[in-house]
C-alpha positions, 0 to 999 in steps of 0.5 A: 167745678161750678154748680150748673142748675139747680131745680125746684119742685114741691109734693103734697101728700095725703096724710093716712088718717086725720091728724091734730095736736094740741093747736092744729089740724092737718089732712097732708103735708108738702115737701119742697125739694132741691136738687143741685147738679155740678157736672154730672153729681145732683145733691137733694135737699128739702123742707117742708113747707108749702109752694109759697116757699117752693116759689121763694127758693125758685126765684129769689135764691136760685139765682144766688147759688147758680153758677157757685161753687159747690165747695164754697157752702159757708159764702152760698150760705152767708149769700142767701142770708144777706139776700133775705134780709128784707124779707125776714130771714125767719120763717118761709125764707128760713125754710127756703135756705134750709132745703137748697142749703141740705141740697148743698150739702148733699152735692158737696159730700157725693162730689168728694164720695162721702157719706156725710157724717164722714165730711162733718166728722162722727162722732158716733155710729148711730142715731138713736131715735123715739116714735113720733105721733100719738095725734089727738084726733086718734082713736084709742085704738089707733093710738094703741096699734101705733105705739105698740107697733113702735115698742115692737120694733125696738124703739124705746122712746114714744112721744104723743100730742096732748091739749087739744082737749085737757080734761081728756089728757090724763086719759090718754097718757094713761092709755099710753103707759098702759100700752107700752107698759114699762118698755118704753120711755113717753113723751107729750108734746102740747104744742103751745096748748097750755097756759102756765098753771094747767101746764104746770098741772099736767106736768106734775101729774103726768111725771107722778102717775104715768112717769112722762120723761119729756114735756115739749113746748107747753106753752108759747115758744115767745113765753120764755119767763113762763117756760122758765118757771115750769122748769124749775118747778118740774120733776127732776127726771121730766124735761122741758124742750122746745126749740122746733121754730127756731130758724136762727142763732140768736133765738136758740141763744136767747132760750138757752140763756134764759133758762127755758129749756132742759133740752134744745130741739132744732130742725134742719128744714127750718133752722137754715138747713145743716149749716144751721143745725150745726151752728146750733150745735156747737151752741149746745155743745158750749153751754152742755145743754143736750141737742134733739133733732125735730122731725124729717129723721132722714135729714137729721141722721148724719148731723145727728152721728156728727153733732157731740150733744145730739141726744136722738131724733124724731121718728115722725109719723107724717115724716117716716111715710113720705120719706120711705116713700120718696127715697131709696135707700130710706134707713130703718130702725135697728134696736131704737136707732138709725144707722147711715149706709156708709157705702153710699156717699152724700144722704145716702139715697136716690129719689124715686121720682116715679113714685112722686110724681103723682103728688107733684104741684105746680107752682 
């Protein structure tokens, strides 16, 4: 069995209403798909990214994987790292890896008819899961009808932006608190919006007055020292977490030794696809540090029923449409968690091309 074509194509689509974080803007996003056929079985896989690594992945690591064997992940794996070294294995490379290696993976476990949890191994039958959005360009009332529509359908956890503009900060997580009252936890993300003493500031304020369980990546992923000392100076029932770059082994390695970090967070379009995410899980596991999955809640629902530390995944916003959009088969939330459809082998989803299709770039 050999692994005959391999296809890429890429996906922009509108988001449904202005967005922004506590650095950033964004009107769309882009998905970068992969698909690898052996005889007549196609695995799929994707990141998202943008067309210049959809062009990366089409001519600098099809050839690598073309004609493989489908079986074989860990050398196609280890192929692709060696064959980018010159480029930078982090970054659009690393992203690149991601989606042909979760398209690997896919390929793999319908070859052999498993889900893929079944072929990594459960260790528990569900992912739980918290609302992901809560996006500073948001109206109050956006803001309201998100997280009450979320509360609604049994998520117990929700997470928002924060930073963009602090001396509004405490405003809005008040609203948050008010909204979902005592029937969810909330989590901030600041996006690297802080410097060390506002966020130390807004940390103990937002613990204190609206019982803020999660603060993610405060300050600059690179700023360890400094994440480290809001660590230790924060609330016993707040977590810091960070950990959405990283693309290899030796960056999680490298916060978790230093501290930095309550809970490590690790994305499987970014972190050289599954093979990755499993590698850094093992890491968390040996260290007993809690492991959650950043964004793209489909890809990360098998690893996440697999991974012994997974503590839940992210039900982002941006994430959620496209994916029930482009996927048949998409699972939806039961009692705050995911379940995989064990009755399907791989992924456990089809894509709808048809429904795609009018978001396709040309590359």
């Amino acid at each position: 069995m050999k692994i005959e074509e391999v296809s890429v194509s890429a996906y922009t689509v509108p988001t449904d209403a202005p967005e922004s974080d506590g650095t950033l803007a964004w009107d769309k996003t882009t998905m970068v798909l992969v698909e690898a056929r052996a005889g007549e079985i196609t695995g799929l896989g994707y990141t998202y990214a943008d067309l210049g690594t959809a062009a990366f992945v089409r001519n600098t690591l099809v050839p690598l994987v073309k004609g493989g064997n489908p079986m074989d992940i860990a050398s196609l794996w280890t192929e692709m790292l060696r064959q980018a070294r010159n480029l930078g294995q982090t970054g659009m490379a690393a992203m690149g890896i991601s989606a042909l290696d979760n398209a690997l993976w896919d390929l793999k476990a319908k070859l052999l008819d498993l889900p893929l949890v079944s072929l990594f191994g459960e260790v528990r039958a569900e992912a739980p899961i918290y609302g992901s959005g809560g996006f500073t360009s948001y109206s109050d009332k956006q803001l309201e009808r998100q997280f009450a529509g979320w509360v609604e359908q049994g998520i117990p956890r929700v997470k928002m932006k924060v930073g963009r503009e602090p001396g509004m900060d405490l405003k809005r997580v008040a609203l948050a608190r008010r909204t979902i009252t005592d029937r969810a936890e909330l989590f901030v993300d600041a996006n690297s919006a802080y410097d060390r003493k506002s966020a130390l500031y807004y940390i103990r304020r937002f613990a204190e007055e609206f019982d803020v369980r999660w603060m993610e990546q405060p300050l600059a992923p690179e700023d360890r020292t400094g994440m480290r000392f809001l660590r230790e100076r924060s609330p016993a029932h707040l977590d810091i977490a960070d950990g959405e770059y990283g693309y290899g082994l030796p960056y999680f390695r490298e916060m978790i030794e230093s501290g930095a970090v309550d809970v490590v967070m690790a994305d499987a379009t970014r972190c050289c696809g599954m093979s990755g995410f499993l590698k850094v899980g093992v890491l968390c596991e040996s260290w007993c540090i809690p492991l959650s999955s950043h964004c793209a809640p489909l890809l990360h629902l098998h690893l996440g029923c697999a991974v012994s530390p997974f503590r839940h995944a992210e039900y982002f916003h941006d994430h959620v449409r496209i994916e029930r959009m482009f996927f048949e088969g998409f699972p939806e939330p039961v009692d705050g968690s995911l379940r995989p459809d064990q009755s399907r082998p791989g992924l456990g989803v089809a894509f709808r091309r048809a429904d795609a299709e009018r978001y396709r770039q040309h590359f």
